[in-house]
N, CA, C and O atoms as a GROMACS GRO file, in nm:
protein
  400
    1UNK      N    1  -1.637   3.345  -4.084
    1UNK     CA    2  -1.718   3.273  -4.178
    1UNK      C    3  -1.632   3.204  -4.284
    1UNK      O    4  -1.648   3.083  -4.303
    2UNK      N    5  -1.556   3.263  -4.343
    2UNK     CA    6  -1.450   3.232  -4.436
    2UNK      C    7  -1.350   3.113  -4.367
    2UNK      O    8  -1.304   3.051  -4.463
    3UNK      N    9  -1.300   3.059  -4.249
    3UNK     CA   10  -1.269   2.974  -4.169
    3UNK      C   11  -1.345   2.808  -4.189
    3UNK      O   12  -1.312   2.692  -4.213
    4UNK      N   13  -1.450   2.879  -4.166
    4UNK     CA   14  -1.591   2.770  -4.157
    4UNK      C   15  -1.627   2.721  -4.288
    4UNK      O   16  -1.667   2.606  -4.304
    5UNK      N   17  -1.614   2.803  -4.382
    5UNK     CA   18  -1.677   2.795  -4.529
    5UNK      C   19  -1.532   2.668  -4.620
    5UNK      O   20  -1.534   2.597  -4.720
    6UNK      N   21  -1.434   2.696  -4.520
    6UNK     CA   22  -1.343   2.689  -4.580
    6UNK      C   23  -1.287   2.505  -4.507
    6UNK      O   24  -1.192   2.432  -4.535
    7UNK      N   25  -1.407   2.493  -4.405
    7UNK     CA   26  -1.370   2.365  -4.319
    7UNK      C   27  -1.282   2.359  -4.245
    7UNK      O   28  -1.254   2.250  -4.194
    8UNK      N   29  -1.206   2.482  -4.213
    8UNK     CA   30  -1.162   2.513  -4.100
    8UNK      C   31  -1.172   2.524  -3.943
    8UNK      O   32  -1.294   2.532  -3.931
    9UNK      N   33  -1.116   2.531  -3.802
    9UNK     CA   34  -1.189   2.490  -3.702
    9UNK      C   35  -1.141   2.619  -3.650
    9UNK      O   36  -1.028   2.661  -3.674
   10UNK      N   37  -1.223   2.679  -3.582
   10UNK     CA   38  -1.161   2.762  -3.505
   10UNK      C   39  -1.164   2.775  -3.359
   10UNK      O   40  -1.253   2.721  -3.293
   11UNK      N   41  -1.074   2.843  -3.308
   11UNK     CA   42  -1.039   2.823  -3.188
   11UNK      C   43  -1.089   2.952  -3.087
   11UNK      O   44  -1.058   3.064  -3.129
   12UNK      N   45  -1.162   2.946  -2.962
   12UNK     CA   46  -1.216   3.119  -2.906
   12UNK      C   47  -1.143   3.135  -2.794
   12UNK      O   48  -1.233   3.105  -2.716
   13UNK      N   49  -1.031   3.165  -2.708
   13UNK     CA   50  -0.995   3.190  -2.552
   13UNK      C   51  -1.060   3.340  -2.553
   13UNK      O   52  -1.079   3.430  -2.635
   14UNK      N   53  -1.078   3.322  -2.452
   14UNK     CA   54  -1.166   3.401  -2.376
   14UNK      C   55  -1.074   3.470  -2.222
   14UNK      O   56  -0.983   3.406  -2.170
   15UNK      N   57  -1.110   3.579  -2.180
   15UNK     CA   58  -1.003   3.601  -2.083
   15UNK      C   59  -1.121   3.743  -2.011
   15UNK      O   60  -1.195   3.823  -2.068
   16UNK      N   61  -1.087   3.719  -1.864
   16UNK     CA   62  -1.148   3.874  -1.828
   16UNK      C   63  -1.015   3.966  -1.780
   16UNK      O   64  -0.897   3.939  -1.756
   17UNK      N   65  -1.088   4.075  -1.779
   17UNK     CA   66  -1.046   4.122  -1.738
   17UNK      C   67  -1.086   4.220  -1.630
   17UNK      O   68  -1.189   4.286  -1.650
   18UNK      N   69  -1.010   4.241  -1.506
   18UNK     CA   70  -1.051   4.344  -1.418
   18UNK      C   71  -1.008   4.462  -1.442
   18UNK      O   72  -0.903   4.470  -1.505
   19UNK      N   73  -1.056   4.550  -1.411
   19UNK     CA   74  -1.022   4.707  -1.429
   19UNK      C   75  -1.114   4.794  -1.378
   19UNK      O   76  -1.215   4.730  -1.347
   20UNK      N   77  -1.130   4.963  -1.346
   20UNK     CA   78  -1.208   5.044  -1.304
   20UNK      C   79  -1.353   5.043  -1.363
   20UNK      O   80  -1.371   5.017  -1.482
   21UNK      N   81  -1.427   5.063  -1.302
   21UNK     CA   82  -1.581   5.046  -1.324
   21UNK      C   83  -1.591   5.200  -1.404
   21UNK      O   84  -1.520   5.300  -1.406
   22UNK      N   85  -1.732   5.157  -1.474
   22UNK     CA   86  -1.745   5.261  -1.602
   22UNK      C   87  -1.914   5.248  -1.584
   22UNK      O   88  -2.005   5.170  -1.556
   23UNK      N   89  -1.869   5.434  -1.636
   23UNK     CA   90  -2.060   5.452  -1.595
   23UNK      C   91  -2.143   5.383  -1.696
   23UNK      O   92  -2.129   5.401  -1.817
   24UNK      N   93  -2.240   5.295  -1.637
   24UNK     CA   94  -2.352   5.218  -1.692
   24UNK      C   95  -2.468   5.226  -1.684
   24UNK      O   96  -2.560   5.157  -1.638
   25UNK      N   97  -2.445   5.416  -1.790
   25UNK     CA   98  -2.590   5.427  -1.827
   25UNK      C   99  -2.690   5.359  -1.900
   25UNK      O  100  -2.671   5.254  -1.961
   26UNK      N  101  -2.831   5.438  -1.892
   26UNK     CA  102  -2.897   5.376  -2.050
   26UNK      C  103  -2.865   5.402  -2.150
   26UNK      O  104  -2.891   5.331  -2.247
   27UNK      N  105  -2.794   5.516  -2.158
   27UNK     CA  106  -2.751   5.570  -2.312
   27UNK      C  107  -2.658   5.490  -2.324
   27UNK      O  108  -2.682   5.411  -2.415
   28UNK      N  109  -2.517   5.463  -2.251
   28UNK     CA  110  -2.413   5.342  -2.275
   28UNK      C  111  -2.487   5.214  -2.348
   28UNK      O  112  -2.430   5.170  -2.448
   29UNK      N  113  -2.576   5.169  -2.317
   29UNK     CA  114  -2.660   5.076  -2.306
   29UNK      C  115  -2.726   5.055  -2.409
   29UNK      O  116  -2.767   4.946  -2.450
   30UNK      N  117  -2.748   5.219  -2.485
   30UNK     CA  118  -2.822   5.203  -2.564
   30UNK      C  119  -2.796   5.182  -2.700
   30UNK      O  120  -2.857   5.135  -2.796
   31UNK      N  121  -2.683   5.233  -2.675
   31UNK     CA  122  -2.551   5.245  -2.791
   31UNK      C  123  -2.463   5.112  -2.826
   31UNK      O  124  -2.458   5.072  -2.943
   32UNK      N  125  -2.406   5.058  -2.742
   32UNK     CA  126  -2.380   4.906  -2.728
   32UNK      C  127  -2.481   4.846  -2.825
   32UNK      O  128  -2.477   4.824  -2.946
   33UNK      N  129  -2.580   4.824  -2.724
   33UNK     CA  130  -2.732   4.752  -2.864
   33UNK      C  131  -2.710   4.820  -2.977
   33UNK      O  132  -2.667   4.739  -3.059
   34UNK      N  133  -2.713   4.873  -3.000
   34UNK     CA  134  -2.725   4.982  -3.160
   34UNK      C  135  -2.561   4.956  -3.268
   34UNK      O  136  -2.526   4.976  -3.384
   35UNK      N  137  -2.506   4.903  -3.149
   35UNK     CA  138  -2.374   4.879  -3.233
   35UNK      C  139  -2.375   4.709  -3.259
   35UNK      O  140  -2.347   4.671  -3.373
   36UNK      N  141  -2.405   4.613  -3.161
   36UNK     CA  142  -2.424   4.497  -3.206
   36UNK      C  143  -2.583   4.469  -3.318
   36UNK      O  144  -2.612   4.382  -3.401
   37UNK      N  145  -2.627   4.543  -3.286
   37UNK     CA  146  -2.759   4.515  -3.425
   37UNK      C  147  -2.686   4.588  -3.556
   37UNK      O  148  -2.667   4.522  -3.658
   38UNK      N  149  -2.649   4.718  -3.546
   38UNK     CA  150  -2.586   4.705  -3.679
   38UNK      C  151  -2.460   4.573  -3.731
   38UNK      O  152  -2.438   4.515  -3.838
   39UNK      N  153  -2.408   4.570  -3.612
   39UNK     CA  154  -2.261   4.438  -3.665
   39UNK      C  155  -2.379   4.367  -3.747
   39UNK      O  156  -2.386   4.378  -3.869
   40UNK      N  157  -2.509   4.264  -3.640
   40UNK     CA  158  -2.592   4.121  -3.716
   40UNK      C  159  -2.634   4.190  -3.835
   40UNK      O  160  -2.667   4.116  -3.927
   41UNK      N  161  -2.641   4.338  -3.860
   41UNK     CA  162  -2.731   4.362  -3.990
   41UNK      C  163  -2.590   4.388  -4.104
   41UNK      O  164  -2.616   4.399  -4.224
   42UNK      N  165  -2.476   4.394  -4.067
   42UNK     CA  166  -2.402   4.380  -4.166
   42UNK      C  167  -2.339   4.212  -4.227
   42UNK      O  168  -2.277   4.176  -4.327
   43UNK      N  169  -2.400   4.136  -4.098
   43UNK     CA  170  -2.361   3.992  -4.135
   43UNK      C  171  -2.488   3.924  -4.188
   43UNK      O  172  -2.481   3.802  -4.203
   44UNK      N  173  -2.597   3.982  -4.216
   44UNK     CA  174  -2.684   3.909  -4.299
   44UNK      C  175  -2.661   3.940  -4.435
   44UNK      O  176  -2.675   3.862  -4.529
   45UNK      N  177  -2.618   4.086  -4.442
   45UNK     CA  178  -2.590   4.128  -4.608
   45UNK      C  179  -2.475   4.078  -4.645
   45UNK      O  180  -2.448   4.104  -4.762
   46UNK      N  181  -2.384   4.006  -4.579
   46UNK     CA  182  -2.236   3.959  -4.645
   46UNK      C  183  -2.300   3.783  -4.775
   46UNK      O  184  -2.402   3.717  -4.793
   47UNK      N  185  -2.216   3.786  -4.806
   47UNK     CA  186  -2.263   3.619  -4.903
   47UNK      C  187  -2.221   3.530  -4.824
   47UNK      O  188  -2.271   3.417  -4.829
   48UNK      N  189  -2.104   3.564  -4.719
   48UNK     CA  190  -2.079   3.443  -4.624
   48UNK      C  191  -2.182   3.363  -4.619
   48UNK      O  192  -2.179   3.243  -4.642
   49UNK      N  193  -2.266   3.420  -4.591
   49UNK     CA  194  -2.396   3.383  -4.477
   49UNK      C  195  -2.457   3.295  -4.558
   49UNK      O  196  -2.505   3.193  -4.508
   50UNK      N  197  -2.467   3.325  -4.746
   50UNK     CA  198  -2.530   3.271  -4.811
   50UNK      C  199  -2.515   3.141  -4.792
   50UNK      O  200  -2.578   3.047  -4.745
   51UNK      N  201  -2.353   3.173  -4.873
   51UNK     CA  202  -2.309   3.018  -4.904
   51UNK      C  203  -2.311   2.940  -4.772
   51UNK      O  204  -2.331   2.820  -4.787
   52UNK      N  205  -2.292   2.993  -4.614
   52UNK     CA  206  -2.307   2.903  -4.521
   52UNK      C  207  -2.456   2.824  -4.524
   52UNK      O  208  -2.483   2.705  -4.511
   53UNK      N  209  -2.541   2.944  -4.549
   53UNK     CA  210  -2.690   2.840  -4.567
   53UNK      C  211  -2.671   2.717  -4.633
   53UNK      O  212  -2.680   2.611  -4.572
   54UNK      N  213  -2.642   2.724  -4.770
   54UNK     CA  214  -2.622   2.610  -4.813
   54UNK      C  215  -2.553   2.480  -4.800
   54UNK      O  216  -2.573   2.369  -4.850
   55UNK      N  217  -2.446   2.537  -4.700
   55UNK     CA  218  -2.400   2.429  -4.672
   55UNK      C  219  -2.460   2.374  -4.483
   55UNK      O  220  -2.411   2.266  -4.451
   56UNK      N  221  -2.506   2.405  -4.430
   56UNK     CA  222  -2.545   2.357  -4.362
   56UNK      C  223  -2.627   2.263  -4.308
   56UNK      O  224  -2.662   2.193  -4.403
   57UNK      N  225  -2.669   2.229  -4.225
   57UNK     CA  226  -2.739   2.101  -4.176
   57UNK      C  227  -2.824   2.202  -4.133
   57UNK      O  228  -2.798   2.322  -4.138
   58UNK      N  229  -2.980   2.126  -4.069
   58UNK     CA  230  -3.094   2.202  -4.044
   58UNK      C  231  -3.035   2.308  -3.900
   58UNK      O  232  -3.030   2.431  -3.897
   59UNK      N  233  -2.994   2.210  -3.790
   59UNK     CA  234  -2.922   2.275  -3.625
   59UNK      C  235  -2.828   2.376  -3.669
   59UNK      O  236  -2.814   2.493  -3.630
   60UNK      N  237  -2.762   2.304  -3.763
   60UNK     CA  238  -2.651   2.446  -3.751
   60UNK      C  239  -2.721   2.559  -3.841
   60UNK      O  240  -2.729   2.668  -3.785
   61UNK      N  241  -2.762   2.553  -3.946
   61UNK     CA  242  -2.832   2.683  -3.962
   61UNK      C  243  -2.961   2.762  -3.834
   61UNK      O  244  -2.956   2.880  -3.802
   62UNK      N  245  -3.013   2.714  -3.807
   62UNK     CA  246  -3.085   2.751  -3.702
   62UNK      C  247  -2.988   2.834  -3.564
   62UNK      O  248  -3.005   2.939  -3.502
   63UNK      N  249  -2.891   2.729  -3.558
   63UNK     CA  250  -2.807   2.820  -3.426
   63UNK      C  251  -2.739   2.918  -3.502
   63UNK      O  252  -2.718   3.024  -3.444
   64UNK      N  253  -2.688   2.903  -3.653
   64UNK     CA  254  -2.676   3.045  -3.743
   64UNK      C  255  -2.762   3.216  -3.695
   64UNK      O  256  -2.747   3.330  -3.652
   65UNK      N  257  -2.861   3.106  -3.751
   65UNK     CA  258  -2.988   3.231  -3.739
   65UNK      C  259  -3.028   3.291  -3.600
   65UNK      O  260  -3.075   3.404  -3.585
   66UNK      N  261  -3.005   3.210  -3.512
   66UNK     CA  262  -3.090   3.275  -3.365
   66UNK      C  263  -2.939   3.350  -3.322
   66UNK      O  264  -2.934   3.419  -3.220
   67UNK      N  265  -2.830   3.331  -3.397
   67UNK     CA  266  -2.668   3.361  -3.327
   67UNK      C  267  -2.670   3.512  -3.395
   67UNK      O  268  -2.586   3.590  -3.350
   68UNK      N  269  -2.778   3.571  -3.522
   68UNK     CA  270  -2.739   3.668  -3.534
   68UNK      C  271  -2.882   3.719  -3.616
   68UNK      O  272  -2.862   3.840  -3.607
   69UNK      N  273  -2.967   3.711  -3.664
   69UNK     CA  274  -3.079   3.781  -3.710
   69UNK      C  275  -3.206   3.793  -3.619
   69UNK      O  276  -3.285   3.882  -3.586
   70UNK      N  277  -3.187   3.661  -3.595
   70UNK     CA  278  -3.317   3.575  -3.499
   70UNK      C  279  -3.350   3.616  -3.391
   70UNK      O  280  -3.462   3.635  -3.344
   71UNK      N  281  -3.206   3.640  -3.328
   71UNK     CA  282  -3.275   3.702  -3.186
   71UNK      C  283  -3.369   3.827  -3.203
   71UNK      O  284  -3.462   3.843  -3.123
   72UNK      N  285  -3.350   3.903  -3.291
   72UNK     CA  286  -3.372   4.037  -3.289
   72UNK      C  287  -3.522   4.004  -3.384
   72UNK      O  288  -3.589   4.106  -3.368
   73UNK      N  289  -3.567   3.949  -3.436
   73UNK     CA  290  -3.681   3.891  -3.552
   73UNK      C  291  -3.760   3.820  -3.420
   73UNK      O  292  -3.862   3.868  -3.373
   74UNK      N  293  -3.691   3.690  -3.365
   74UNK     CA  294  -3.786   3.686  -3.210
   74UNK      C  295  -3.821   3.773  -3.087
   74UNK      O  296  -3.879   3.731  -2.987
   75UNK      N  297  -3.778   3.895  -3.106
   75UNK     CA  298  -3.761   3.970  -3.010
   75UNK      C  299  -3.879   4.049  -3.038
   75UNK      O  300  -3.953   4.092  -2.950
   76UNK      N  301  -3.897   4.067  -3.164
   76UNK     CA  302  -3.944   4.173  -3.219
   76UNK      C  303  -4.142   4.105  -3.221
   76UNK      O  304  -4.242   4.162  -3.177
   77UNK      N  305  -4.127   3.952  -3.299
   77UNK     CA  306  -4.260   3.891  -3.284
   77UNK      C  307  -4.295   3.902  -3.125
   77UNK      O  308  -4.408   3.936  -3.092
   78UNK      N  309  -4.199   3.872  -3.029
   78UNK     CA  310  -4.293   3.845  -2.902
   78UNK      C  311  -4.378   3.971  -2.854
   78UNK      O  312  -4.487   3.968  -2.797
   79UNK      N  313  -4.281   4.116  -2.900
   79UNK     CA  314  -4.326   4.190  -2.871
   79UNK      C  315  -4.459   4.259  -2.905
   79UNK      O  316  -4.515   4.352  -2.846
   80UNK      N  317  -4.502   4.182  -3.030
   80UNK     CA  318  -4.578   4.196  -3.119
   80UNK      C  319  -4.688   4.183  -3.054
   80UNK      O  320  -4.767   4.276  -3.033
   81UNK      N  321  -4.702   4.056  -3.014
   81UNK     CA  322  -4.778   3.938  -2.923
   81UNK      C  323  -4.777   4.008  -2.807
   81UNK      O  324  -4.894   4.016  -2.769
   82UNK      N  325  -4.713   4.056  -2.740
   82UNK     CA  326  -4.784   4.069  -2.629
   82UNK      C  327  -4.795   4.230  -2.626
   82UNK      O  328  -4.778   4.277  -2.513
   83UNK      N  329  -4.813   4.292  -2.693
   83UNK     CA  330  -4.849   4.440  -2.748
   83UNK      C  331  -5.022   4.421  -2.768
   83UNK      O  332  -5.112   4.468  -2.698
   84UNK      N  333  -5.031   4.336  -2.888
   84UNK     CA  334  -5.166   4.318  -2.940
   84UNK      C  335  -5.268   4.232  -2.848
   84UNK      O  336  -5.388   4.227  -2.870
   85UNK      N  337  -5.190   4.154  -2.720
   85UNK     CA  338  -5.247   4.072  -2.608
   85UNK      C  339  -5.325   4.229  -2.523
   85UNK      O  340  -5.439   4.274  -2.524
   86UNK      N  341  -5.216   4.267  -2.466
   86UNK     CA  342  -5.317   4.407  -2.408
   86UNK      C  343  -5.365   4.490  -2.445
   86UNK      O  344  -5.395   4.571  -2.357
   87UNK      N  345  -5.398   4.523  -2.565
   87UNK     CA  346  -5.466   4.583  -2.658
   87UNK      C  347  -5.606   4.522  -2.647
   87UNK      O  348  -5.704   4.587  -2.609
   88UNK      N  349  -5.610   4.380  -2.687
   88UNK     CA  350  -5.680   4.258  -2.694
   88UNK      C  351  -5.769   4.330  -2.531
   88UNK      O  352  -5.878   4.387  -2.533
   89UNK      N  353  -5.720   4.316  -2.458
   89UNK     CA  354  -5.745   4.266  -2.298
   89UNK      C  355  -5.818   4.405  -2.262
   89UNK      O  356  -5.934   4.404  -2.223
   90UNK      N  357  -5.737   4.541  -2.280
   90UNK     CA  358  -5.782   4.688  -2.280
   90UNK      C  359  -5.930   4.708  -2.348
   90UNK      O  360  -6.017   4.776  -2.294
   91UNK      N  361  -5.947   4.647  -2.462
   91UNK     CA  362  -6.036   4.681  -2.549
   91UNK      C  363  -6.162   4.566  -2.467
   91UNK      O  364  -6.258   4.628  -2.420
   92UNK      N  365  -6.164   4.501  -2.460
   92UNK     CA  366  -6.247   4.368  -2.407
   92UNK      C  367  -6.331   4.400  -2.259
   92UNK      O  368  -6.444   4.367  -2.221
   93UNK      N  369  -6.219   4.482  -2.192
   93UNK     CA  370  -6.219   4.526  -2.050
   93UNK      C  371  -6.327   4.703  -2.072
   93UNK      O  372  -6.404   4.749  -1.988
   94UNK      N  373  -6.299   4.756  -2.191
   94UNK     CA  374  -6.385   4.859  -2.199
   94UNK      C  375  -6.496   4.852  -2.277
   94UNK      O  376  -6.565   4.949  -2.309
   95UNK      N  377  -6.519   4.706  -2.319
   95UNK     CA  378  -6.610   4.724  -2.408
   95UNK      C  379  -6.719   4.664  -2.276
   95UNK      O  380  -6.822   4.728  -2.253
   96UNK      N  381  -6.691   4.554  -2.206
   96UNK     CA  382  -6.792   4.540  -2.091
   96UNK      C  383  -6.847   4.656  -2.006
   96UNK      O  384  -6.967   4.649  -1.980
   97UNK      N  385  -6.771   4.770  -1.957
   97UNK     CA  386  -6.790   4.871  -1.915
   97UNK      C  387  -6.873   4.943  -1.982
   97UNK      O  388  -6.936   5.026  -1.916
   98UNK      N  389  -6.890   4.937  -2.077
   98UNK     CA  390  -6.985   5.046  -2.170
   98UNK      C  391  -7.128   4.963  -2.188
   98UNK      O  392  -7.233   5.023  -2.215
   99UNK      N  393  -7.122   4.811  -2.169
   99UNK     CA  394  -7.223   4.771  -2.211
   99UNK      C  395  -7.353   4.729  -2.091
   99UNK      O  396  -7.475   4.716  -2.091
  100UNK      N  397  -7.231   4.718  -1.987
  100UNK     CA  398  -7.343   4.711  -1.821
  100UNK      C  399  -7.428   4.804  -1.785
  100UNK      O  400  -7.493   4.792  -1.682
   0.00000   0.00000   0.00000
């Protein structure tokens, strides 16, 4: 952030690597997630983030936001939505049943 803030460019190589396979549980799985949601929840509380708001254009704040709060804030509405959809659908479906 400090790079960026600073009008700096930065540069990403990327590289794989092969090596022995590793057990890929759910708990592995679950933990991973739990470690990248805490990282995005420590990069919303930094001021980086602030001052990047401000300086940004509408796109780049937006690919900001979906790059680290957003996903998890959209993740969370859809689930919302389609929680309260079959709820919706359950309830609708037993209320005809009771009334025939």
């Amino acid at each position: 952030f400090n790079s960026t803030l600073r009008r700096g460019n930065v540069t990403h190589h990327e590289y794989i690597q092969v090596g022995k396979g590793r057990d890929v549980g759910l708990n592995q799985i679950s933990l991973f997630e739990a470690k990248v949601a805490c990282g995005n929840g420590e990069q919303i509380l930094s001021r980086d983030i602030y001052r990047l708001g401000h300086r940004f254009d509408m796109f780049r704040m937006l690919s900001c936001y979906f790059t680290t709060v957003g996903f998890y804030v959209s993740s969370m509405v859809i689930s919302i939505i389609f929680c309260h959809d079959k709820l919706n659908s359950c309830a609708s479906q037993f209320a005809d049943n009771i009334f025939l």
